[in-house]
CHARMM-style PDB file with segment names, atoms N, HN, CA, C and O in Angstrom:
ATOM      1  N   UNK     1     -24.477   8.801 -16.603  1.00  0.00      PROA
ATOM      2  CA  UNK     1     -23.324   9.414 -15.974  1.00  0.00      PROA
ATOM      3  C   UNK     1     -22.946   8.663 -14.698  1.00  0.00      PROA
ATOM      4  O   UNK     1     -21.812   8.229 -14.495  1.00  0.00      PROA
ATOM      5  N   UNK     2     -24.017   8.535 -13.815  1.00  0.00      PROA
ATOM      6  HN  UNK     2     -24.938   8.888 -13.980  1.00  0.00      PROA
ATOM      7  CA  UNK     2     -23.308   7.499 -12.939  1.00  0.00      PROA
ATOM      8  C   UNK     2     -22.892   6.376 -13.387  1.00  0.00      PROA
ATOM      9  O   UNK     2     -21.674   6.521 -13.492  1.00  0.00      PROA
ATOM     10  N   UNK     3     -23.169   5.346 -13.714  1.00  0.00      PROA
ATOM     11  HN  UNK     3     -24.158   5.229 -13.629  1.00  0.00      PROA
ATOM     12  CA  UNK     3     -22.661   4.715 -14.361  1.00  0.00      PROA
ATOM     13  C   UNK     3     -20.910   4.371 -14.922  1.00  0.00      PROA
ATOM     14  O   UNK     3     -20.092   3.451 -14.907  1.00  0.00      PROA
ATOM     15  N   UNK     4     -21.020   5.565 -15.314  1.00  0.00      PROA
ATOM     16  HN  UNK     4     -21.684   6.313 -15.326  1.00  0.00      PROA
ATOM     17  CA  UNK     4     -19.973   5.857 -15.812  1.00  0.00      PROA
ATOM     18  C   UNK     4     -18.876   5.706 -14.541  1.00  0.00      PROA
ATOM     19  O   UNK     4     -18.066   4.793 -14.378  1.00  0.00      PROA
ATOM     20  N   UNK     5     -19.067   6.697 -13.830  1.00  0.00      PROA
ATOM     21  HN  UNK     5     -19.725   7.438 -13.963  1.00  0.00      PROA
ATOM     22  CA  UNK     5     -18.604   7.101 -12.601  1.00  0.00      PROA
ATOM     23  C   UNK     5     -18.251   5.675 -11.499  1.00  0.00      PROA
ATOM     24  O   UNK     5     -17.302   5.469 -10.742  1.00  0.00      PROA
ATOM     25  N   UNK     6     -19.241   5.018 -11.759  1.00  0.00      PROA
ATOM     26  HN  UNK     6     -20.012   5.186 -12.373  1.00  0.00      PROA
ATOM     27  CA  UNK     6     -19.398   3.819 -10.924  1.00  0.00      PROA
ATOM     28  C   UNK     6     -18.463   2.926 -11.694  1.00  0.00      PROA
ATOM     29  O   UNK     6     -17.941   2.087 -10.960  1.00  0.00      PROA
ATOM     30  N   UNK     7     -18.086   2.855 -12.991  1.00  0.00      PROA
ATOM     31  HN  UNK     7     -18.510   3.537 -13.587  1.00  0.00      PROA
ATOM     32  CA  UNK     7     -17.240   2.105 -13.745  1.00  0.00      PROA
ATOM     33  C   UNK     7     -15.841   2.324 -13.281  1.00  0.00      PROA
ATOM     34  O   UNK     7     -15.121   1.385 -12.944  1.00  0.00      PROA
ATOM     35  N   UNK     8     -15.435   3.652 -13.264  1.00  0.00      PROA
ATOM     36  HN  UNK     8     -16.020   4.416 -13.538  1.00  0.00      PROA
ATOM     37  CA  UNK     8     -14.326   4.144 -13.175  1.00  0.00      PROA
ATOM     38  C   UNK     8     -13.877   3.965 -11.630  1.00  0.00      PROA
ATOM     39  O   UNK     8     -12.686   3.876 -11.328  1.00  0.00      PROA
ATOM     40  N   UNK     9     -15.173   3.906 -10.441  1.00  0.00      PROA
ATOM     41  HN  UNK     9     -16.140   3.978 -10.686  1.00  0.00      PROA
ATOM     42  CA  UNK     9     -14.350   3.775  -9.304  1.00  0.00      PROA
ATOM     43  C   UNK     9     -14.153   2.238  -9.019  1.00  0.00      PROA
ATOM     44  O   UNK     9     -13.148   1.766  -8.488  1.00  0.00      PROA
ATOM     45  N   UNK    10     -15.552   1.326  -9.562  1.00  0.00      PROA
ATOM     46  HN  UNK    10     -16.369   1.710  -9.993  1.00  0.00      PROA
ATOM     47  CA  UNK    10     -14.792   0.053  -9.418  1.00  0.00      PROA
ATOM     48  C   UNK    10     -13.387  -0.415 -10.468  1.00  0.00      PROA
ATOM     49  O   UNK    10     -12.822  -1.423 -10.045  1.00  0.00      PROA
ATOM     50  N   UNK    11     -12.932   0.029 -11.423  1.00  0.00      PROA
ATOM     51  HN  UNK    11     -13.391   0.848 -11.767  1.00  0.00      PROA
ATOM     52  CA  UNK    11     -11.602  -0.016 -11.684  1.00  0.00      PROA
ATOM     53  C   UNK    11     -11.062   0.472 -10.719  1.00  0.00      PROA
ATOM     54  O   UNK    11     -10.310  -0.338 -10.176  1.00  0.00      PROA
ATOM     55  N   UNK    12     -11.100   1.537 -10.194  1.00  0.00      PROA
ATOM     56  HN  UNK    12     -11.711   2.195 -10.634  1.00  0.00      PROA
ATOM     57  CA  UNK    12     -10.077   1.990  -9.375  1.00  0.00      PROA
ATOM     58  C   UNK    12      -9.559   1.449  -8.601  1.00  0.00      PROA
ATOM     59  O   UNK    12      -8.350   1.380  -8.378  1.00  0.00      PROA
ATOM     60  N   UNK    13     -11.004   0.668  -7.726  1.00  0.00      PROA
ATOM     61  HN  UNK    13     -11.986   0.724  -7.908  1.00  0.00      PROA
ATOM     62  CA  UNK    13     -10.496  -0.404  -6.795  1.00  0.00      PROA
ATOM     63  C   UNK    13      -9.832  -1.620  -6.798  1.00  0.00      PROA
ATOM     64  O   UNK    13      -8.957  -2.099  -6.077  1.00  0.00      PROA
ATOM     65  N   UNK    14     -10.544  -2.078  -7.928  1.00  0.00      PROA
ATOM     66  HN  UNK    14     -11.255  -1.689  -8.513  1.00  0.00      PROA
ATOM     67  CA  UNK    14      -9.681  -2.862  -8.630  1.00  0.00      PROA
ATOM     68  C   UNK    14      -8.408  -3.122  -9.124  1.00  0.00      PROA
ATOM     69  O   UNK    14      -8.077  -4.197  -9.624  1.00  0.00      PROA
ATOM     70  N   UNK    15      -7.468  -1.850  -8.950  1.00  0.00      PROA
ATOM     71  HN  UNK    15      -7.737  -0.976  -8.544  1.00  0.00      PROA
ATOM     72  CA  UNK    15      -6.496  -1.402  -9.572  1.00  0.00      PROA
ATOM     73  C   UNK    15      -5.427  -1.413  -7.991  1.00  0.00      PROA
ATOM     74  O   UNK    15      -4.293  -1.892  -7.974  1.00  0.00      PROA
ATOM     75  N   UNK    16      -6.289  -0.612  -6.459  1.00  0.00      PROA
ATOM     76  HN  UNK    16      -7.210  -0.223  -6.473  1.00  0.00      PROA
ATOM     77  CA  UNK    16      -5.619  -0.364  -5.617  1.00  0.00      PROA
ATOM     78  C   UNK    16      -5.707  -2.044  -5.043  1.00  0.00      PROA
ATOM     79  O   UNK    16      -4.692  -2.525  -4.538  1.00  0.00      PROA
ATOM     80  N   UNK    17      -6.917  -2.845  -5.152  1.00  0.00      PROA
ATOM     81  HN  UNK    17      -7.741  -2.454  -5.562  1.00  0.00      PROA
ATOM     82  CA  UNK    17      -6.399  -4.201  -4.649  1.00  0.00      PROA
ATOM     83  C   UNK    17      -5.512  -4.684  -5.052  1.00  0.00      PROA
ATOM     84  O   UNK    17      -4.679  -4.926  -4.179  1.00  0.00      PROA
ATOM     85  N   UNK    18      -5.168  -5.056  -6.302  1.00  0.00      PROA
ATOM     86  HN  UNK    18      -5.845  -4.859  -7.010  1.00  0.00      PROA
ATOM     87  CA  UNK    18      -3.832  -5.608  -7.060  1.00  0.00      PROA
ATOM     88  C   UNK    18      -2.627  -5.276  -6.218  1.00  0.00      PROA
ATOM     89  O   UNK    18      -1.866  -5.948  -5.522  1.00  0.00      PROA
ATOM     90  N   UNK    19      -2.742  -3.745  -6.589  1.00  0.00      PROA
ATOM     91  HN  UNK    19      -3.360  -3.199  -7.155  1.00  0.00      PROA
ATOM     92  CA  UNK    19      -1.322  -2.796  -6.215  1.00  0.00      PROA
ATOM     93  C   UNK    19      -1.251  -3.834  -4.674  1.00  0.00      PROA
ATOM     94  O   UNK    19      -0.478  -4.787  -4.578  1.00  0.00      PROA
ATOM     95  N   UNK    20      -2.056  -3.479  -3.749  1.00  0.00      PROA
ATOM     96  HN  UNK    20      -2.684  -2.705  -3.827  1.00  0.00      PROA
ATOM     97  CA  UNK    20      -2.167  -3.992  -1.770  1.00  0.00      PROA
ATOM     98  C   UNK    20      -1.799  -5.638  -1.865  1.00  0.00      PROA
ATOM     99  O   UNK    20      -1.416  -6.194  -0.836  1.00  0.00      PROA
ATOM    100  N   UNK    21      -1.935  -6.499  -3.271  1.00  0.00      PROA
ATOM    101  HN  UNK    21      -2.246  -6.047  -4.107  1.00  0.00      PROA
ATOM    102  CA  UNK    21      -1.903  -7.976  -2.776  1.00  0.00      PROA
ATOM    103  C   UNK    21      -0.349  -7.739  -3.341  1.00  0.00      PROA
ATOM    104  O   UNK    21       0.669  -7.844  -2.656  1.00  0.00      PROA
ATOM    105  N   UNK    22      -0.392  -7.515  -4.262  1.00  0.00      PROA
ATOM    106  HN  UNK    22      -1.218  -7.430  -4.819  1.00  0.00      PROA
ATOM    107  CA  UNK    22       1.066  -7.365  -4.926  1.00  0.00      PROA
ATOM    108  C   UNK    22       1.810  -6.912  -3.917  1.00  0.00      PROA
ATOM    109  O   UNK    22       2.437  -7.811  -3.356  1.00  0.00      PROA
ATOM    110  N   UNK    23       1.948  -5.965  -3.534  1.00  0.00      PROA
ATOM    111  HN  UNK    23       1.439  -5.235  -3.990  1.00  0.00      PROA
ATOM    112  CA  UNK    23       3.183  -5.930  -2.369  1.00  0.00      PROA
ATOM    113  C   UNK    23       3.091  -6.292  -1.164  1.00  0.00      PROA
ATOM    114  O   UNK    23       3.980  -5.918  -0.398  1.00  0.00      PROA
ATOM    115  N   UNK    24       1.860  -7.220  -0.594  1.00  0.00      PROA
ATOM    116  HN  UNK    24       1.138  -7.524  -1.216  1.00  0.00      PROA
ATOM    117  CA  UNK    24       2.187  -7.876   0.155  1.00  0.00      PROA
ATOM    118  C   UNK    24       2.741  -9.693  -0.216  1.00  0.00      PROA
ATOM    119  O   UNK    24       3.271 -10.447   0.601  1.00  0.00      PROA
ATOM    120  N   UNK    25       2.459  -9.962  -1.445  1.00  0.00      PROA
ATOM    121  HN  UNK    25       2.028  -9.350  -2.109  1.00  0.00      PROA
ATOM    122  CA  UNK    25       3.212 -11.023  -1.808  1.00  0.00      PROA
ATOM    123  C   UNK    25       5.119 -10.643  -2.111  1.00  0.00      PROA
ATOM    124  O   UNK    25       6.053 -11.338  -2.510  1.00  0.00      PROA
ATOM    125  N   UNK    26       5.014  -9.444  -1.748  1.00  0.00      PROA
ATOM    126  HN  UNK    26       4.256  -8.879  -1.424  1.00  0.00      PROA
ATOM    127  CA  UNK    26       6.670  -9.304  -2.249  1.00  0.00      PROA
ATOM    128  C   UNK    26       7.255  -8.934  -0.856  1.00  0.00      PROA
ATOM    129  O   UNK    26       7.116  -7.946  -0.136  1.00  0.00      PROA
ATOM    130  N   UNK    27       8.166 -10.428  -0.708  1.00  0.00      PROA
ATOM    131  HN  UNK    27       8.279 -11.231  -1.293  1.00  0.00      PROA
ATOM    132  CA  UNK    27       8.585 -10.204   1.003  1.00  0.00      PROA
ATOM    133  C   UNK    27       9.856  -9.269   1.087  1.00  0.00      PROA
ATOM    134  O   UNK    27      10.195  -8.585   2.053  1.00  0.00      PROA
ATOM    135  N   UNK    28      10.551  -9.401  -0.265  1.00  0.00      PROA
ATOM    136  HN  UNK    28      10.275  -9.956  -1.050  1.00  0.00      PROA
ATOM    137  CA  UNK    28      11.760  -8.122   0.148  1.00  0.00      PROA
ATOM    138  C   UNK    28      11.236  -6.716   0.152  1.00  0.00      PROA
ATOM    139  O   UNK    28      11.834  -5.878   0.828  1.00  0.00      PROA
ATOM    140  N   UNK    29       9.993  -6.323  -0.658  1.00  0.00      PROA
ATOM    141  HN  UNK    29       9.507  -7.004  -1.207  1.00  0.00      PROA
ATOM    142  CA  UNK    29       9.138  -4.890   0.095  1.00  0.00      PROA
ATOM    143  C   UNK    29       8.895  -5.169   1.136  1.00  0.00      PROA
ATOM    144  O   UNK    29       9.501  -4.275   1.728  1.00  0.00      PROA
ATOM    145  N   UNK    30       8.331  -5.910   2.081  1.00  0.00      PROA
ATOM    146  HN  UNK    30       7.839  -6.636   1.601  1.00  0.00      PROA
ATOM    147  CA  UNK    30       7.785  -6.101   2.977  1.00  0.00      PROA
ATOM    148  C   UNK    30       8.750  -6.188   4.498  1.00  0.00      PROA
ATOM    149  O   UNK    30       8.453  -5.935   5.665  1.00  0.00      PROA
ATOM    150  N   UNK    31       9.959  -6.646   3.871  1.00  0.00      PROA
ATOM    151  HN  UNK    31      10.200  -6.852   2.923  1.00  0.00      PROA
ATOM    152  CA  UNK    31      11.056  -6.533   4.726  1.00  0.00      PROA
ATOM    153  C   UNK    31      11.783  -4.940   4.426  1.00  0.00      PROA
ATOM    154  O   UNK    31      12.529  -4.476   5.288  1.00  0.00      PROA
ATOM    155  N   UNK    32      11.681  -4.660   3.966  1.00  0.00      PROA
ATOM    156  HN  UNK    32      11.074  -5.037   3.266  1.00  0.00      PROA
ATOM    157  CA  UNK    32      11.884  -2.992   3.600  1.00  0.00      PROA
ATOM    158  C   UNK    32      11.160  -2.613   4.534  1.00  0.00      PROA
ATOM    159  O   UNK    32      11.498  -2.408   5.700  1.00  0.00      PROA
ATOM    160  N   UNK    33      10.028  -2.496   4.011  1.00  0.00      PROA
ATOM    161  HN  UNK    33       9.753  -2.662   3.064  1.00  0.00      PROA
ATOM    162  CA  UNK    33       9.009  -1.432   5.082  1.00  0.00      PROA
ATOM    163  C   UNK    33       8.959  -1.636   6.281  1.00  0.00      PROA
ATOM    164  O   UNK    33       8.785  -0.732   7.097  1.00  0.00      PROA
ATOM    165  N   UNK    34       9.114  -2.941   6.600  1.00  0.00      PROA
ATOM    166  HN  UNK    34       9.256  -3.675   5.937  1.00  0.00      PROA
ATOM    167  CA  UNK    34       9.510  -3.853   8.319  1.00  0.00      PROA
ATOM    168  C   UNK    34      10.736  -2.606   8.697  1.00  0.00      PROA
ATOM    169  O   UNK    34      10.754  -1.581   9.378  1.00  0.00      PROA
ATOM    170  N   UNK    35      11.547  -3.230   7.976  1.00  0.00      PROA
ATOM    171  HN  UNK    35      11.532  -4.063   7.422  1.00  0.00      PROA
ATOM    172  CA  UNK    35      13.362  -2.420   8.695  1.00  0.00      PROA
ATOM    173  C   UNK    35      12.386  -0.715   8.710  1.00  0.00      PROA
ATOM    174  O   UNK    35      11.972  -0.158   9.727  1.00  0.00      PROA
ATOM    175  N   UNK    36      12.277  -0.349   7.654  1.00  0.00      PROA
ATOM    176  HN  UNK    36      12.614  -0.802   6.828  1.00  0.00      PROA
ATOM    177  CA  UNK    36      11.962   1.259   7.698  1.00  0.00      PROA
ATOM    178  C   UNK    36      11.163   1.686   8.576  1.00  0.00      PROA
ATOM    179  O   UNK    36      11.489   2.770   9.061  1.00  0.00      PROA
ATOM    180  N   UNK    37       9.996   1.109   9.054  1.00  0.00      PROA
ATOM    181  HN  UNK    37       9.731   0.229   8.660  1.00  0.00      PROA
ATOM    182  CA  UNK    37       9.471   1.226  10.250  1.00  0.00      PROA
ATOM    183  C   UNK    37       9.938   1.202  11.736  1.00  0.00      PROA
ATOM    184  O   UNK    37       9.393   1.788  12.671  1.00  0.00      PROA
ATOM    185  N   UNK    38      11.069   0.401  11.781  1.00  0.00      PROA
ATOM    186  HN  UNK    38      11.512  -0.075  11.021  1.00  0.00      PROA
ATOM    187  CA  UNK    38      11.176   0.542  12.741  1.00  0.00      PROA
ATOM    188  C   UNK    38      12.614   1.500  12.805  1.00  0.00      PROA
ATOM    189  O   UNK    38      12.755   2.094  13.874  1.00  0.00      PROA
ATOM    190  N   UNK    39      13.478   1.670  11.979  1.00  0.00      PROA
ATOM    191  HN  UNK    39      13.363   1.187  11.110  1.00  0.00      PROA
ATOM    192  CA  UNK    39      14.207   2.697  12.045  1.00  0.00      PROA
ATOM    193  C   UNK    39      13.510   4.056  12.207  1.00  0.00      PROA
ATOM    194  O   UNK    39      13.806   4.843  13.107  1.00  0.00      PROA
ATOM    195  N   UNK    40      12.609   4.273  11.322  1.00  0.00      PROA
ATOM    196  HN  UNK    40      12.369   3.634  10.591  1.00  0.00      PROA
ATOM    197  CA  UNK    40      11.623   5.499  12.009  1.00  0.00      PROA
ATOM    198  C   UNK    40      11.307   5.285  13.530  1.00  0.00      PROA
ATOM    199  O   UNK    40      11.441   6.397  14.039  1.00  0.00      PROA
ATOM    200  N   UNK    41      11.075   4.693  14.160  1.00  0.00      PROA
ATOM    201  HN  UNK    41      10.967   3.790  13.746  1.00  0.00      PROA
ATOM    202  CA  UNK    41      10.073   4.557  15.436  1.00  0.00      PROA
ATOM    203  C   UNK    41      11.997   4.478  16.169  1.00  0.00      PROA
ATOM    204  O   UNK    41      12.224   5.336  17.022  1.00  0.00      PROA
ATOM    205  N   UNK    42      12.905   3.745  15.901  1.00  0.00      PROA
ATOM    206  HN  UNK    42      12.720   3.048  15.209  1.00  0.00      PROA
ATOM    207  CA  UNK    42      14.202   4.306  16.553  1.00  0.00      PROA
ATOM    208  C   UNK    42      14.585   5.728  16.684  1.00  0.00      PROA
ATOM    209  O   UNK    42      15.049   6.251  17.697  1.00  0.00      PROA
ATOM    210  N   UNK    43      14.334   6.315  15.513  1.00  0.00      PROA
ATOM    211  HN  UNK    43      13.957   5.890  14.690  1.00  0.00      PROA
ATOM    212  CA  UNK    43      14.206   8.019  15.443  1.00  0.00      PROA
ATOM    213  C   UNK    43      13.394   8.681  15.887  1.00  0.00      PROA
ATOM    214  O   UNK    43      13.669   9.874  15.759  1.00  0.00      PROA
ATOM    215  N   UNK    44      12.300   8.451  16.470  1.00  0.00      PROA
ATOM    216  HN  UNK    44      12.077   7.482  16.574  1.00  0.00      PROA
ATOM    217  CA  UNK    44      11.285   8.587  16.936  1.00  0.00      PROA
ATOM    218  C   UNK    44      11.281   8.748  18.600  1.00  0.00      PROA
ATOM    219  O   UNK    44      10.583   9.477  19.304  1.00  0.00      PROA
ATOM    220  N   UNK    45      12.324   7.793  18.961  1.00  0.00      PROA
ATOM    221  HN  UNK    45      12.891   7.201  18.389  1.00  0.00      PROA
ATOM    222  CA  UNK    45      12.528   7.515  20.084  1.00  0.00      PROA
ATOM    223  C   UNK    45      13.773   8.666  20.672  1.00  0.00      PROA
ATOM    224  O   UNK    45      14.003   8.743  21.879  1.00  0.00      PROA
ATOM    225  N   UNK    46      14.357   9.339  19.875  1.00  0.00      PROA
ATOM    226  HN  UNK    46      14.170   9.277  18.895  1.00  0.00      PROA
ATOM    227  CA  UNK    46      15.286   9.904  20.031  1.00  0.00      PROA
ATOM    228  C   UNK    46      14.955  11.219  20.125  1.00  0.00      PROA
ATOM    229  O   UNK    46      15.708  11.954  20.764  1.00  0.00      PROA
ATOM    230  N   UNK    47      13.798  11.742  19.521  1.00  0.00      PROA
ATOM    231  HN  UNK    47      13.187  11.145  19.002  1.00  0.00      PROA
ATOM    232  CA  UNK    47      13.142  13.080  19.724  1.00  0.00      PROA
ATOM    233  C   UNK    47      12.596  12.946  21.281  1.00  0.00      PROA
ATOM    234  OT1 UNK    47      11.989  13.880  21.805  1.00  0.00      PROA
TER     235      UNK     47
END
């Protein structure tokens, strides 16, 4: 059973590294989340 368990979380991780390199190789997400960040933190500034 562990085993098992231990299978399934190293996929998992395996699965969330991909997802984390993948969108940091994608610069128009990355310029998204840039602009969106800081339009939040402009709104932010306004409260």
């Amino acid at each position: 059973m562990a085993d098992a368990i231990r299978r399934e979380l190293e996929a998992r991780k395996k699965d969330l590294r991909n997802a984390y390199i993948s969108a940091n190789e994608d610069l128009g997400q990355l310029e998204a989340t840039t602009e969106w960040v800081g339009t939040l933190a402009d709104g932010a500034d306004v409260w």
